[in-house]
Every structure is written in C-alpha cells, then in structure tokens.
N, CA and C atoms as a LAMMPS dump frame, in Angstrom:
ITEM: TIMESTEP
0
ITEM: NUMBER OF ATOMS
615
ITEM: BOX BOUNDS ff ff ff
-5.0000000000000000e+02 5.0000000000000000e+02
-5.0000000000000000e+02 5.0000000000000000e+02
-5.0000000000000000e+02 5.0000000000000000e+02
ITEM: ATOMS id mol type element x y z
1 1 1 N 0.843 -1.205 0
2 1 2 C 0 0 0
3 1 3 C 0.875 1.25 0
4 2 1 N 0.558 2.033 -0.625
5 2 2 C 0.876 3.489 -0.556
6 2 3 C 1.016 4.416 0.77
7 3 1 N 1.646 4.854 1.251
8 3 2 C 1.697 5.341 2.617
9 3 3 C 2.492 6.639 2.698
10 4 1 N 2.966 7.195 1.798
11 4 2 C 3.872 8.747 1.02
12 4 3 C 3.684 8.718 -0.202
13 5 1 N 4.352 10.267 -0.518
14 5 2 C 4.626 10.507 -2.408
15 5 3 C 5.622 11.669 -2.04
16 6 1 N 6.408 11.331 -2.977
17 6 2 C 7.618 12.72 -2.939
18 6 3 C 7.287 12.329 -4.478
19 7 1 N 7.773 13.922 -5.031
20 7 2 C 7.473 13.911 -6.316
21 7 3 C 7.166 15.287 -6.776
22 8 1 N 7.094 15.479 -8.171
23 8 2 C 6.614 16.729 -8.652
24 8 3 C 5.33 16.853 -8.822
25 9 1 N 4.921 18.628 -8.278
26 9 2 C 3.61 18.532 -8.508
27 9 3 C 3.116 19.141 -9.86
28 10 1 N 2.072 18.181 -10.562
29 10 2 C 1.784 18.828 -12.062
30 10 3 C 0.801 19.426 -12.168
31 11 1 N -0.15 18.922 -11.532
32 11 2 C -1.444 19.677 -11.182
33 11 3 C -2.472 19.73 -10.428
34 12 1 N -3.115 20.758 -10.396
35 12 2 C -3.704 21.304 -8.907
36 12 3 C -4.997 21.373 -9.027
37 13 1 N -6.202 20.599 -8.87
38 13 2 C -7.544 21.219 -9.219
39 13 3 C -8.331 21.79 -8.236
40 14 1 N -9.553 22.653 -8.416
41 14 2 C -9.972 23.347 -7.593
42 14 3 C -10.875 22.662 -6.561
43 15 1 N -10.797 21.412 -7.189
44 15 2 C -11.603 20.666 -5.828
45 15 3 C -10.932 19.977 -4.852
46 16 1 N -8.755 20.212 -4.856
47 16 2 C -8.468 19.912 -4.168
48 16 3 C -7.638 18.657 -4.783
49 17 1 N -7.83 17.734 -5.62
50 17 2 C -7.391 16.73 -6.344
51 17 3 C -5.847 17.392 -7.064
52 18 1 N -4.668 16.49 -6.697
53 18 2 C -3.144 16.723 -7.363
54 18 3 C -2.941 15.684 -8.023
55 19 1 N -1.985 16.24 -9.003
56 19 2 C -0.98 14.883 -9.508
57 19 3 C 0.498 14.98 -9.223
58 20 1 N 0.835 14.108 -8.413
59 20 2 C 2.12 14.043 -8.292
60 20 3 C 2.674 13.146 -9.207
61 21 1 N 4.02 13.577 -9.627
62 21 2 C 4.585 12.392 -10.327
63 21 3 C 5.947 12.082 -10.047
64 22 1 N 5.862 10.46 -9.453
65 22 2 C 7.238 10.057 -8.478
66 22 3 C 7.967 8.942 -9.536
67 23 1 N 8.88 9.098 -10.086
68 23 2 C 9.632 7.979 -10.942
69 23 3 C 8.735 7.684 -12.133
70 24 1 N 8.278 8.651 -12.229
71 24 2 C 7.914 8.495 -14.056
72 24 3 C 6.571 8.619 -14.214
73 25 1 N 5.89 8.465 -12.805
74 25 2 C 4.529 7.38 -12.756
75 25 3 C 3.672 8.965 -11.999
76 26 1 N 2.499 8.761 -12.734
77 26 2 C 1.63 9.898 -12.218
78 26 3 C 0.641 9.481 -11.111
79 27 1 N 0.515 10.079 -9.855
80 27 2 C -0.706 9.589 -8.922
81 27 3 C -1.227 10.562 -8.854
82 28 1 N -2.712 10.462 -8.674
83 28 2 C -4.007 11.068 -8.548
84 28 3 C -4.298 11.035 -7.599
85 29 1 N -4.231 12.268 -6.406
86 29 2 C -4.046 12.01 -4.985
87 29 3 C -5.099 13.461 -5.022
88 30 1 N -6.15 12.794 -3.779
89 30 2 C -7.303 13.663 -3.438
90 30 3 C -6.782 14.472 -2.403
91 31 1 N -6.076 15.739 -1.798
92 31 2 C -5.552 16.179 -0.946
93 31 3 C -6.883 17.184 -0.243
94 32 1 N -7.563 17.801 -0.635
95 32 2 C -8.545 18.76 -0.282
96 32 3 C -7.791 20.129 -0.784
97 33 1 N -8.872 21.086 -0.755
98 33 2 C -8.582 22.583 -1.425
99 33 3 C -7.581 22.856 -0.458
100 34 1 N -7.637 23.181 0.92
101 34 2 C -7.176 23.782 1.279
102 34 3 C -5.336 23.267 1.953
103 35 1 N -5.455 21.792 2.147
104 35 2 C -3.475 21.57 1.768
105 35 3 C -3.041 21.054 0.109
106 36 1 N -4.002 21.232 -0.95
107 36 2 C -3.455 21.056 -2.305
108 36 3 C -2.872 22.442 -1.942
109 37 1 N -3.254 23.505 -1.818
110 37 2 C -3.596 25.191 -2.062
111 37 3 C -1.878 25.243 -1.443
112 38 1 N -1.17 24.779 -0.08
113 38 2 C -0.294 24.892 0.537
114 38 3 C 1.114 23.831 0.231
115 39 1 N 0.709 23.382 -1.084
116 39 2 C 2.072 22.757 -1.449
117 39 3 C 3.013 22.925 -2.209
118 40 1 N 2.45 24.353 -2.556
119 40 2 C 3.659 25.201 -3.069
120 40 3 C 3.593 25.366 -4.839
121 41 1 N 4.443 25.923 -6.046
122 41 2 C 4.249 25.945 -7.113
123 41 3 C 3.679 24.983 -8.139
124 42 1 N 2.882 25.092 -8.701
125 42 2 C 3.376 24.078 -10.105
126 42 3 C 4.848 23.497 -10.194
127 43 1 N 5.031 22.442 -10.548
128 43 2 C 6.235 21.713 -10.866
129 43 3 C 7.167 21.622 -10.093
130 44 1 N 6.758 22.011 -8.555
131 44 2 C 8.034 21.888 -7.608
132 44 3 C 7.858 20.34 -7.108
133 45 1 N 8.65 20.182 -6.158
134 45 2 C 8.997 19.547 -5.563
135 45 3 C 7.89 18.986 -4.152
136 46 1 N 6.924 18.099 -4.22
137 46 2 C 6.074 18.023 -2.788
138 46 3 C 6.621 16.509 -2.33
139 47 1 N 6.1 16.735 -0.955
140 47 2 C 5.707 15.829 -0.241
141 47 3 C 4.466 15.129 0.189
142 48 1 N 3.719 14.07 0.41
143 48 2 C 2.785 14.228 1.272
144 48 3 C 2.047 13.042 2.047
145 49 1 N 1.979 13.176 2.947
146 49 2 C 1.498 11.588 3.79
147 49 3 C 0.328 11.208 2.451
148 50 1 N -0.089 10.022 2.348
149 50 2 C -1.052 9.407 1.587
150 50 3 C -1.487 8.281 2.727
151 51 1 N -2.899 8.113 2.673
152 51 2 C -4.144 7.083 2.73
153 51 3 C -4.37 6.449 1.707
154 52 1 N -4.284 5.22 1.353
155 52 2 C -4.219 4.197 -0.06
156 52 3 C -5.951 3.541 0.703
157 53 1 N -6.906 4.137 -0.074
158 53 2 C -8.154 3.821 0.23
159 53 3 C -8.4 2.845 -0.805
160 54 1 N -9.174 1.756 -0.09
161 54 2 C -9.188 0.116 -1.04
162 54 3 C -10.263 0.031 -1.06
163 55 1 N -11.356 -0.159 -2.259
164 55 2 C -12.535 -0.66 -2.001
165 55 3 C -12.742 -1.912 -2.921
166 56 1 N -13.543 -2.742 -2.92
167 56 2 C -13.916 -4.036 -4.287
168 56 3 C -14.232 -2.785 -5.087
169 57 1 N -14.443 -1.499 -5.496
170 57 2 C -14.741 -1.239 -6.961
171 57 3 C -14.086 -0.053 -7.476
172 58 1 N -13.162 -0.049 -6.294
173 58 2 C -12.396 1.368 -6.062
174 58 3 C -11.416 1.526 -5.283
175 59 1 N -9.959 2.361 -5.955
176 59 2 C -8.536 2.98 -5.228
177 59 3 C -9.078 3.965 -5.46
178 60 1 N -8.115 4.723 -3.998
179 60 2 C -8.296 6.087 -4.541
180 60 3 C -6.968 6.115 -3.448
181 61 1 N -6.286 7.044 -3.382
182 61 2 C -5.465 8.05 -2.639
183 61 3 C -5.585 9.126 -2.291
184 62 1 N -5.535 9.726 -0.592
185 62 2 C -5.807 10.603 0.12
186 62 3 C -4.602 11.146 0.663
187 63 1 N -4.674 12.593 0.499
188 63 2 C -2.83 13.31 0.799
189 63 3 C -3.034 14.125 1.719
190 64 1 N -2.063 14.367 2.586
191 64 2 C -2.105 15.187 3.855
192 64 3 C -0.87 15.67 4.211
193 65 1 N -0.952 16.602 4.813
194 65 2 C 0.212 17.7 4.85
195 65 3 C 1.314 17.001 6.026
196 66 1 N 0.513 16.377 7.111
197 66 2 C 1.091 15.615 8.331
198 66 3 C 0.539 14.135 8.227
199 67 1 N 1.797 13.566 8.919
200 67 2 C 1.388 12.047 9.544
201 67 3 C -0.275 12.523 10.707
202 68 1 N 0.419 13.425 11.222
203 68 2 C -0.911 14.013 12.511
204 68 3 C -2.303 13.401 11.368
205 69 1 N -2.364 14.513 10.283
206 69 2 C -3.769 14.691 10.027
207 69 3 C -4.273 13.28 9.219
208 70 1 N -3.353 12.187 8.449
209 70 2 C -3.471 11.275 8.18
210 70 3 C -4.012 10.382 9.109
211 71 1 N -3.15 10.457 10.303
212 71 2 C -3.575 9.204 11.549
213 71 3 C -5.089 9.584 12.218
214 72 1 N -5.45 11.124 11.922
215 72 2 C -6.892 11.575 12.388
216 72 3 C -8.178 11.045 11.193
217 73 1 N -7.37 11.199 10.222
218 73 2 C -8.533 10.725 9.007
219 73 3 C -8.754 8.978 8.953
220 74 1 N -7.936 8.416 9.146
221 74 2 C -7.865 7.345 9.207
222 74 3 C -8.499 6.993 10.603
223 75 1 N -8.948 7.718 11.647
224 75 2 C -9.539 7.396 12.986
225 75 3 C -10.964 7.477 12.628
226 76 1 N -11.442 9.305 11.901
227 76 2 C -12.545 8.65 11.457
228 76 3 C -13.123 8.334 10.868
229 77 1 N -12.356 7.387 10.121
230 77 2 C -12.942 6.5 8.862
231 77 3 C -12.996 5.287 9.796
232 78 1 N -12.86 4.959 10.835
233 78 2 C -12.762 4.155 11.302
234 78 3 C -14.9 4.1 11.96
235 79 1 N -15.008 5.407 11.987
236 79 2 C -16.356 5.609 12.935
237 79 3 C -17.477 5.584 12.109
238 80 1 N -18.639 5.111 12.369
239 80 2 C -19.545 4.794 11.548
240 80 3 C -20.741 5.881 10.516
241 81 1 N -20.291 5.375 9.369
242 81 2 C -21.072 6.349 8.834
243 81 3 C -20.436 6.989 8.108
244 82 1 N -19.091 7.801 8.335
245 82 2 C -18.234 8.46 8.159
246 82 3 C -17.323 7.964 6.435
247 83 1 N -17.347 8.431 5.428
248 83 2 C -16.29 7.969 4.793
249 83 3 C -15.363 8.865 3.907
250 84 1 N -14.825 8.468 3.078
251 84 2 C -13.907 9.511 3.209
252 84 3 C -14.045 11.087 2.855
253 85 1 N -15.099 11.438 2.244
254 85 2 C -15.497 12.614 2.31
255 85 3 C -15.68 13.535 3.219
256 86 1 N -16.345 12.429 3.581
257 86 2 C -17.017 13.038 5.418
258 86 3 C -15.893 13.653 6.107
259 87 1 N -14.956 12.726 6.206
260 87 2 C -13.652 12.533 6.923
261 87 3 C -13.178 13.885 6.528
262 88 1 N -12.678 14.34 4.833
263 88 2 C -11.582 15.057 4.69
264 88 3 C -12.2 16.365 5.127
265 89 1 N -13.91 16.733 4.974
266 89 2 C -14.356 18.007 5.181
267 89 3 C -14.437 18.315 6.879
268 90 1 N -14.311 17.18 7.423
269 90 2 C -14.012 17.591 9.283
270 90 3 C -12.726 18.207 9.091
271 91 1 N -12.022 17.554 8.622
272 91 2 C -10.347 18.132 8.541
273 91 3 C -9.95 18.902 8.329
274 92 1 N -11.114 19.78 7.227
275 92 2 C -10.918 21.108 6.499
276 92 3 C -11.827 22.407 8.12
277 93 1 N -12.678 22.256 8.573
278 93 2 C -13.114 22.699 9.437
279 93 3 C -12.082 22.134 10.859
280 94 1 N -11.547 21.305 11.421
281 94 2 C -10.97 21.044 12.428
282 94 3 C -9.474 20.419 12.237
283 95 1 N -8.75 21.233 12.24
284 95 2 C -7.144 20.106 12.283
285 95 3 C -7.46 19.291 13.151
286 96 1 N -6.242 18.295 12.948
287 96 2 C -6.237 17.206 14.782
288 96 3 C -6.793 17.667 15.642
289 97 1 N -5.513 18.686 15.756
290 97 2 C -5.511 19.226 16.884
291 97 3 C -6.581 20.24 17.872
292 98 1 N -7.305 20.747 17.197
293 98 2 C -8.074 21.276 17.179
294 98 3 C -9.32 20.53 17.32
295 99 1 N -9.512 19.417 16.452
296 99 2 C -10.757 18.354 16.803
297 99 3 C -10.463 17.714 17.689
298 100 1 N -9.367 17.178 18.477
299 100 2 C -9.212 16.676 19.803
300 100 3 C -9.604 17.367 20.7
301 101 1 N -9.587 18.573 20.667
302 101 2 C -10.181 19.486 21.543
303 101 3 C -11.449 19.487 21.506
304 102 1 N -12.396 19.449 20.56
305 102 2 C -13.559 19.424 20.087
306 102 3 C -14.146 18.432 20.977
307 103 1 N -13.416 16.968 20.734
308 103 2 C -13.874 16.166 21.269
309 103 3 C -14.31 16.024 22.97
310 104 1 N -12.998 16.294 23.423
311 104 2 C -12.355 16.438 24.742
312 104 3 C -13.661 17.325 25.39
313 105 1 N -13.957 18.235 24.456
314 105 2 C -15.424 18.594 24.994
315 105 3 C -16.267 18.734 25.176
316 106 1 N -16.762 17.777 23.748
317 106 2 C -18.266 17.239 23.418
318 106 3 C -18.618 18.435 23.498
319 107 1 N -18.469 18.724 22.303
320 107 2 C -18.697 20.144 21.49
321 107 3 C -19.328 20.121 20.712
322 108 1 N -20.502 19.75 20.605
323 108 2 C -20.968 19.261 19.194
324 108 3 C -21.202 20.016 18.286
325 109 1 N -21.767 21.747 18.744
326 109 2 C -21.85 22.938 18.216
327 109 3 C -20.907 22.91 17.231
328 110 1 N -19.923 22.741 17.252
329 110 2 C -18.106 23.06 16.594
330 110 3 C -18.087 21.708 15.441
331 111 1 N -19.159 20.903 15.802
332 111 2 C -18.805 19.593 14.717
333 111 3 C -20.376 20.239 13.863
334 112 1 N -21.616 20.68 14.238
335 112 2 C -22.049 20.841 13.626
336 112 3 C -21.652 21.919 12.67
337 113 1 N -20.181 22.748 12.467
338 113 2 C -19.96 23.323 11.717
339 113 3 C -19.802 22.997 10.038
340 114 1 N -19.075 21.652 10.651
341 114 2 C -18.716 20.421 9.264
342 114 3 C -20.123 20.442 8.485
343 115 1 N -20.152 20.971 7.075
344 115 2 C -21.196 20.784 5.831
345 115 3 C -21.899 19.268 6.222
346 116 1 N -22.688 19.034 6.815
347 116 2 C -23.535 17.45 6.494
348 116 3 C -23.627 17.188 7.612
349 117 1 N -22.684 17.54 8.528
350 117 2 C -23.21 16.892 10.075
351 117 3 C -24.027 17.824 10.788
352 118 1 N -25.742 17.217 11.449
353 118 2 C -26.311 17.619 12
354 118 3 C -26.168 17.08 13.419
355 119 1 N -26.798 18.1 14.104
356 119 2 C -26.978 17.339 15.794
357 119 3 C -27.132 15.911 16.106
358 120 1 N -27.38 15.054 15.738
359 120 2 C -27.891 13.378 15.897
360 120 3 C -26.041 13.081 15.793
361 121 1 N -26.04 13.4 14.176
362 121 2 C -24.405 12.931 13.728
363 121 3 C -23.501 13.256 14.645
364 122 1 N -23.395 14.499 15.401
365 122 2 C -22.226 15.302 15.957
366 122 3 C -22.325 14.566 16.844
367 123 1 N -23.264 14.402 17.495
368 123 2 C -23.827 13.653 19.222
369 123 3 C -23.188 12.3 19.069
370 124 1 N -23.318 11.563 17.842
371 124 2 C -23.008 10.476 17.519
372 124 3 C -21.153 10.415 17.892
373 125 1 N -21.368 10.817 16.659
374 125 2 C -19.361 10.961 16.422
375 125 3 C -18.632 11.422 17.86
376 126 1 N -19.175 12.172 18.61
377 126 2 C -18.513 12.486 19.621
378 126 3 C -18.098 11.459 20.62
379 127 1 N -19.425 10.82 20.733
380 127 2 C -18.909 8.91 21.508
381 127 3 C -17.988 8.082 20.779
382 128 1 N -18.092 7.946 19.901
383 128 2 C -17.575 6.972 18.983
384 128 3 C -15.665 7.872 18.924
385 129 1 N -15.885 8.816 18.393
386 129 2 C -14.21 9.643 17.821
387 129 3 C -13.566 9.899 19.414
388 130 1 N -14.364 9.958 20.834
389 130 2 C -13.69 9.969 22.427
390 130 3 C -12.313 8.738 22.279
391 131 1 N -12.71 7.348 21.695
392 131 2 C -11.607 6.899 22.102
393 131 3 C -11.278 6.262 20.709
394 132 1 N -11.919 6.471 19.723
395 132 2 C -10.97 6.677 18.396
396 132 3 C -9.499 7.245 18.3
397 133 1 N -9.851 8.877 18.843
398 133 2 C -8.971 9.546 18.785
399 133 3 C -8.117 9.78 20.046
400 134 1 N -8.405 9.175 21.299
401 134 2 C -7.74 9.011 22.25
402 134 3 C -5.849 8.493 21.822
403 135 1 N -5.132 9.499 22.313
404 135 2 C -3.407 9.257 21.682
405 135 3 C -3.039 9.869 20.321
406 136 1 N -4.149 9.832 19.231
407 136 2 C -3.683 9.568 17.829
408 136 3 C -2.61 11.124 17.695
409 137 1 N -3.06 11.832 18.219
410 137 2 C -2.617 13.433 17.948
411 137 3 C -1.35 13.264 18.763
412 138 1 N -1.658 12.972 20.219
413 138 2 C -0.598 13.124 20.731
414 138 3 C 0.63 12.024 20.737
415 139 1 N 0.347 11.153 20.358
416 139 2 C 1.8 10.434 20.045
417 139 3 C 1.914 9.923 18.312
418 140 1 N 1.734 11.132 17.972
419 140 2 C 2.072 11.382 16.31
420 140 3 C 2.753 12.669 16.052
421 141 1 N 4.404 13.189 16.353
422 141 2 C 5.319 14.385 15.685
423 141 3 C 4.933 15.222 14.653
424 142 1 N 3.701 16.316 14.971
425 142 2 C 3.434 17.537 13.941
426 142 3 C 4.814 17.538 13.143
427 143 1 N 4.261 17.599 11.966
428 143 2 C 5.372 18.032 10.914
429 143 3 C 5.081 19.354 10.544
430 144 1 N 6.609 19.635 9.685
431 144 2 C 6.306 21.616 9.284
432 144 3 C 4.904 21.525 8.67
433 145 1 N 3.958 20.727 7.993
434 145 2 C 2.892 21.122 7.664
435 145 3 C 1.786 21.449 7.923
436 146 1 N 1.835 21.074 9.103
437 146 2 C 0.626 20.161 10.194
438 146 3 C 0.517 22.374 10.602
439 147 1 N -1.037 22.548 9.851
440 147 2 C -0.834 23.855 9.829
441 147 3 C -1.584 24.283 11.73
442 148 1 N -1.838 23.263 12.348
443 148 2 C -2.739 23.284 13.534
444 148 3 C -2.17 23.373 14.535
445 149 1 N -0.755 22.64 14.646
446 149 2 C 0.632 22.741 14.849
447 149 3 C 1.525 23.931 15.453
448 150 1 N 1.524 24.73 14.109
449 150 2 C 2.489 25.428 13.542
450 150 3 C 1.964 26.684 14.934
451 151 1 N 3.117 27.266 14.771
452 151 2 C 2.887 28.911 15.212
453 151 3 C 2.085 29.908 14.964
454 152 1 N 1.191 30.281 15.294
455 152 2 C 0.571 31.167 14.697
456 152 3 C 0.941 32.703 13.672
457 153 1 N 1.939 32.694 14.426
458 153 2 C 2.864 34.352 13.682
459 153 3 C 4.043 33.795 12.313
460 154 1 N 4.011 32.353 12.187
461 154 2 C 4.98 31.822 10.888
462 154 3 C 4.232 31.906 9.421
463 155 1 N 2.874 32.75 9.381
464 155 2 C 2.211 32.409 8.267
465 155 3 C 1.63 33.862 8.207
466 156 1 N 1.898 34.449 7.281
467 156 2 C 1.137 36.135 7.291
468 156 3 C -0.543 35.614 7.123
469 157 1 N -1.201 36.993 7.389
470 157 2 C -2.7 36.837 7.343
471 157 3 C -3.488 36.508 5.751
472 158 1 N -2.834 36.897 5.039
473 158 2 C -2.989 36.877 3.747
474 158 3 C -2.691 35.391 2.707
475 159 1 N -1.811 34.996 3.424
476 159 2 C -1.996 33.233 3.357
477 159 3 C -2.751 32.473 3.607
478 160 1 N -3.078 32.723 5.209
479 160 2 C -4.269 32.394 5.263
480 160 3 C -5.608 32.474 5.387
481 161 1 N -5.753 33.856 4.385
482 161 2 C -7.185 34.179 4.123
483 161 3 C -7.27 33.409 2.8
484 162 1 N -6.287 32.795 2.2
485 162 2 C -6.322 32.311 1.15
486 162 3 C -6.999 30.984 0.783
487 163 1 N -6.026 30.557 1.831
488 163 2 C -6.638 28.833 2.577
489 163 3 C -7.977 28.873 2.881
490 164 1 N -8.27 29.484 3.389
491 164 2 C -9.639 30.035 3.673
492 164 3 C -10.863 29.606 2.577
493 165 1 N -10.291 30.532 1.457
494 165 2 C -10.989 31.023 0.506
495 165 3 C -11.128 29.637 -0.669
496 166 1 N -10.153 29.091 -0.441
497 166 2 C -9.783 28.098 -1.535
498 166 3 C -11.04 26.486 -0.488
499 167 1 N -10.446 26.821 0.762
500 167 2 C -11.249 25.836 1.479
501 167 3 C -12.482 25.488 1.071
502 168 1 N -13.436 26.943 1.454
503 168 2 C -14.924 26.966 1.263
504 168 3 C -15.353 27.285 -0.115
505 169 1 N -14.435 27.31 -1.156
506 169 2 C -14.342 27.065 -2.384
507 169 3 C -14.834 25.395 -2.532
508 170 1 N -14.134 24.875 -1.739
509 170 2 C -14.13 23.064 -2.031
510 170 3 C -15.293 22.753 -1.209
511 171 1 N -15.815 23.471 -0.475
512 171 2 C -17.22 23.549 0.293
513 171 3 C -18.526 23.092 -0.53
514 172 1 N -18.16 23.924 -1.692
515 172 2 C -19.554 24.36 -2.267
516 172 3 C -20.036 25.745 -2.692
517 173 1 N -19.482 26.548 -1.387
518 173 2 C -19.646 28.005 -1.4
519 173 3 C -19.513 28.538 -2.15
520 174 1 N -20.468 30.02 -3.213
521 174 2 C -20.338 30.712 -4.213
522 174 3 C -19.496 31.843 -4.054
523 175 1 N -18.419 32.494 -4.475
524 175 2 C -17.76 33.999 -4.484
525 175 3 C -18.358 34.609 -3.987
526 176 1 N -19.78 34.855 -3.384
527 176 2 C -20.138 36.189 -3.266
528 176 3 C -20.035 35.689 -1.388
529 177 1 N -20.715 34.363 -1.24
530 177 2 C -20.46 34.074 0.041
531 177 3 C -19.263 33.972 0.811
532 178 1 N -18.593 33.58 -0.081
533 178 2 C -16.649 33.104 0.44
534 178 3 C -16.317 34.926 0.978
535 179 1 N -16.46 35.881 0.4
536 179 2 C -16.136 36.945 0.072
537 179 3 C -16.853 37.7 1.161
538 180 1 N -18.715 38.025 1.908
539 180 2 C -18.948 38.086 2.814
540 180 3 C -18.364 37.167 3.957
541 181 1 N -18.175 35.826 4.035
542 181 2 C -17.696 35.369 5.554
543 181 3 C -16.4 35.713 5.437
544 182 1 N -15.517 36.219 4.344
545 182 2 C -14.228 36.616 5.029
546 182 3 C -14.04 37.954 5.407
547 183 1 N -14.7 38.568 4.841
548 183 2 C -14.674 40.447 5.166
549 183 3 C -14.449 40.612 6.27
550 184 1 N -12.994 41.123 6.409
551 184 2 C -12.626 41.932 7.679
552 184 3 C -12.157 40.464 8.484
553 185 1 N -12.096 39.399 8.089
554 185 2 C -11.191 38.582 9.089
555 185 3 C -9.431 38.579 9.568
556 186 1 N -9.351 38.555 10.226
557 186 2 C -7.912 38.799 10.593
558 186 3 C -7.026 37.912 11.763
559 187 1 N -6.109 37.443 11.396
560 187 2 C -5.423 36.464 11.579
561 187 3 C -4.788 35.614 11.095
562 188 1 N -3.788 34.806 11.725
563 188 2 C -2.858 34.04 10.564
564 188 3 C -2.437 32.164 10.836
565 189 1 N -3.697 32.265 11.53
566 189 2 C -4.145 30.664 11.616
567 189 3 C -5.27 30.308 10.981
568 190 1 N -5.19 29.607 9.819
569 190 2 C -6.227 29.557 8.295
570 190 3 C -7.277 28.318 9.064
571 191 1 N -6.858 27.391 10.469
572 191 2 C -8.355 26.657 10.9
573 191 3 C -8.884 27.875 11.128
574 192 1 N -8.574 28.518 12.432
575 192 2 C -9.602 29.47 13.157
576 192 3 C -10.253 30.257 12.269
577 193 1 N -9.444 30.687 11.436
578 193 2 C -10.099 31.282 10.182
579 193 3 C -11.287 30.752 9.522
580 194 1 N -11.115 29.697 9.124
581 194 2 C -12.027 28.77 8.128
582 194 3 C -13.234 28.656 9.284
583 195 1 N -12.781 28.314 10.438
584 195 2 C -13.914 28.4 11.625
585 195 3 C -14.626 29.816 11.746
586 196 1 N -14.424 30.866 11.942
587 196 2 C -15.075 32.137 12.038
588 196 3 C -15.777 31.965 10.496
589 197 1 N -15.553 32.089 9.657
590 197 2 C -15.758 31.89 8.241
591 197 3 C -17.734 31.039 8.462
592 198 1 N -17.264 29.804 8.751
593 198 2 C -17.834 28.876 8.529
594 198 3 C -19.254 29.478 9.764
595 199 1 N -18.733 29.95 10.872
596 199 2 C -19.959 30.467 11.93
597 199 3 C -20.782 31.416 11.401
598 200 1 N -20.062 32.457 10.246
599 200 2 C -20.701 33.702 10.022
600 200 3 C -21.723 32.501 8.68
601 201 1 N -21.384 31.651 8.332
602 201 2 C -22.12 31.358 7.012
603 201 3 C -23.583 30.54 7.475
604 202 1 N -23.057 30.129 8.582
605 202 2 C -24.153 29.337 9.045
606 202 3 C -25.207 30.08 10.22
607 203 1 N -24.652 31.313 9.989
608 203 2 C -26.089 32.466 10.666
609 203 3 C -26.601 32.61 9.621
610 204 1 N -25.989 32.61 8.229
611 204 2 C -26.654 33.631 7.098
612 204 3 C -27.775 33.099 6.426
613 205 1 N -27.477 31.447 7.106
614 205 2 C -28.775 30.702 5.887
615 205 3 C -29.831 30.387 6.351
C-alpha cells in the first residue's frame, strides 16, 4: 500500500485533487482545497502523507500535509457512517488538533460546523471519535505542515485568508459568500479562520 509521495507537482484542481509524479509514474491524490492550495508551485517539488483507500470497486489516494492529520482521518474512517469525504471536510473545518479538543469537549456545536453533520451525527461521532482519537494526535510528531501545529505568527494573514478562501471554495460556497464570511477577518491561523468563516455562514442561511 501506498503510505507517502515525494514527487513533482503537475497539477492542482480546484476541488483539491493533485498529480504528483514520483519515478515516471503519475498519482491522482485527493488532498482537499485547502493543503493542495499549501504545497507550493506548479512543478516543484512536494511531499505528502497518503491514505491508499481500497474498495472491491475502487482505489483512490488521500494526501495530507502531516502524519498528525493522516492518523486523524484514518480514525474517522474508522467511525460509523463516516467515509472519506465526510472525513476530509471535518479536517478542512478542524485540524487534529483542534478536533481533539472538540472532542475532549463534546462540542458538538463546533462539529455541527462540518457541511452534512447535523446534531444526531455530531452527538453520535462524539462517543464513537472519544476513544478513536484518544493518543492519535498526541503520540504522532506535527510536521512543518501540520498547519494546527504550527505557530501562529509563521504564516502572514494573507496566506491564510487564502486557505480560507480556496477551502470553502471546495465547500460548495459561491464567491459572493466566500467573500462576505471573510470580510474583515484577521489572523494568521487559516483553521480558526475557516472556523469564524464557517460560523458567520451558518447564521446567514
């Protein structure tokens, strides 16, 4: 199974989908908008944890910036109901790190942020992801990518209004909405961001 990709990146689509190409060979790796958006130029050089998802009628490959956010997606794909969609759009609303916290407080408010999960689901997942995710964050080494991680002052605001933008792009969300929930946001941690984002959108509807 697939479990990394180093390689060049060729292309970037707006729903988040790359192609890396490692020794000749092109992979089609589903990363999400918002860490495709953070792996840097056309034709450079990436990295990226991969999930080698197996089904009887279907591969697919799932890319992530950290081992962290891999070992979280893979927790809840583990929980019922959940698959990998489900999975990557918690991820895009909650890093690990950040959804461990979530959990830790049966928060469900903060999960009903995630596009598709309603109160029943959140209530759900919260029993089930308590000892899913019990360790996974903390005895897994944030890497430089692991943006949940990172420092808050290592990333100007403008980066990550970007992430942002590209995120709830992969949402669904139309320009005019992406464009009201970011007005006037400020800061340079692109979850909390995508979180304020995501609160103002879900008063509006």
């Amino acid at each position: 199974m697939i479990g990394s990709l180093r390689g060049r990146l060729l292309h970037r689509s707006p729903d988040g989908e790359i192609l890396v190409e490692a020794a000749g060979v092109g992979y089609r790796v589903q990363a999400g908008p918002v860490t495709a958006a953070r792996l840097g130029d056309l034709d450079s050089e990436v990295f990226v944890w991969v999930h080698h998802h197996i089904r009887e009628d279907n591969q697919a490959l799932y890319g992530f910036a950290s081992e962290a956010e891999r070992a979280t997606f893979e927790a809840l794909l583990g929980a019922h109901g959940v698959g990998p969609a489900l999975a990557q759009a918690i991820l895009s609303v909650h890093p690990p790190s950040a959804l461990a916290q979530v959990v830790a407080a049966e928060d469900a408010t903060a999960l009903c942020l995630v596009p598709g999960v309603g109160r029943k689901t959140a209530a759900r997942l919260l029993i089930e992801l308590k000892s899913r995710l019990d360790g996974v964050v903390a005895h897994v080494a944030p890497s430089a990518g692991d943006a949940s991680a990172a420092p808050s002052g290592d990333r100007p605001t403008v980066t990550a209004l970007a992430d942002v933008r590209v995120g709830l792009a992969g949402l669904g969300y139309g320009p005019e909405e992406i464009a009201e929930a970011t007005r006037d946001l400020e800061g340079t941690d692109s979850g909390d961001l995508l979180r304020s984002a995501l609160k103002r959108l879900s008063g509006s509807r």
